[in-house]
C-alpha positions in Angstrom: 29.4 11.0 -13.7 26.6 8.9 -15.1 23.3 10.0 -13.9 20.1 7.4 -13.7 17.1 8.8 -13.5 13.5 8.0 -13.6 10.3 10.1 -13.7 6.4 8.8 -12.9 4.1 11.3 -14.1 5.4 13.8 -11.2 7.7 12.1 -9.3 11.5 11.7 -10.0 14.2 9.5 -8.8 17.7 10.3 -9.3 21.0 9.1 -7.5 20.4 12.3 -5.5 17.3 11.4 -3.4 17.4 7.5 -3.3 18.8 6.0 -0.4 18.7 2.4 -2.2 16.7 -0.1 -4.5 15.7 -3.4 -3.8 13.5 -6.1 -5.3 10.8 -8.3 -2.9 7.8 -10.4 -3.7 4.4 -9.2 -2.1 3.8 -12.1 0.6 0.2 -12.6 1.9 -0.5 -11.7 4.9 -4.4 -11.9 7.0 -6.5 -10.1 4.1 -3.7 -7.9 3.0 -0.1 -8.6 1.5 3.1 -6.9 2.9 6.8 -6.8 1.3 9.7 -7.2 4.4 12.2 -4.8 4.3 14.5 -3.5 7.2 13.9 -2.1 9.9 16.9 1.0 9.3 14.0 2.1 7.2 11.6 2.6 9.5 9.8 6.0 9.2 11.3 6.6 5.5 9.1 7.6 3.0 9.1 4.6 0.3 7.6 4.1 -3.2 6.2 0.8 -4.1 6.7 0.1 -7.8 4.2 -2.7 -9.2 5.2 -4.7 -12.1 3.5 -6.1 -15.3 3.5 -9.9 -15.4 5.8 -10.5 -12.5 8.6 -8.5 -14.0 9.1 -11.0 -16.2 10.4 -10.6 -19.9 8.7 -11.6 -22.6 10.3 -14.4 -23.1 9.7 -15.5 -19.8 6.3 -15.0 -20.2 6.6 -17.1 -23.3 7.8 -19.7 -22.0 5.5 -20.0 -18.8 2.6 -20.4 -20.7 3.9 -23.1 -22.3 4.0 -24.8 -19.4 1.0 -24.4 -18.7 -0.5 -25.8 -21.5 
């Protein structure tokens, strides 16, 4: 069985203790932001994981300033 795991300084996530994985953008919301998620998850403990440059690759970033210019 392949096993995927990932560790943050102390925490770790295996397929043993994560229920599932999903990807959302932050949304504004008042003076705050919020990501939606279902409401079967209500009262779970969650993890928030915040990525560099919009998850996006290098290339990506490449060509998005490019764009801009």
């Amino acid at each position: 069985m392949h096993k995927n795991n990932l560790s943050i300084n102390k925490l770790k996530f295996n397929d043993n203790n994560v229920l599932c994985f999903f990807e959302k953008k932050v949304t504004k919301f008042g003076t705050g932001a919020k990501i939606d998620c279902s409401k079967k998850y209500l009262n779970k403990k969650v993890y928030v994981v915040v990525l560099k440059n919009n998850g996006q690759t290098q290339k990506e970033q490449i060509k998005s300033k490019k764009r801009k210019q």
